[in-house]
C-alpha positions, 0 to 999 in steps of 0.5 A: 697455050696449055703446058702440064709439068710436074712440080715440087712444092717447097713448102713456099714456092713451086719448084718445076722439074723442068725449066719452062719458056714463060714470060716474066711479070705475066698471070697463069692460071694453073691446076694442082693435081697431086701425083700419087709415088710411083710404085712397083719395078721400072716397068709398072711405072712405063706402063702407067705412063704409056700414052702420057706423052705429047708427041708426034704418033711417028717419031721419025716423021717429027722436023 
């Protein structure tokens, strides 16, 4: 299982942005990957995003 989210380290912990479905008490091998600030109006942020997102290629075709 491969899983990408974006975090927030707290300075002690990582903080995920959204909630994940991981057993408890188990080891992850995980990869740190600093995300530059967006920058730049709404648009140049969707346009860098486009094609980023793990979905089926016809949403209405999706059970």
């Amino acid at each position: 299982m491969n899983k990408m989210v974006t975090v927030v380290f707290d300075g002690g912990v990582l903080r995920p942005d959204v909630p994940l479905d991981l057993a408890p008490n188990t080891r992850y091998v995980i990869t740190i990957q600093e995300l530059p600030e967006p920058s730049g109006d709404v648009w140049d942020v969707l346009e860098a995003m486009t094609g980023t997102v793990d979905a089926p290629q016809d949403w209405s075709s999706a059970p």
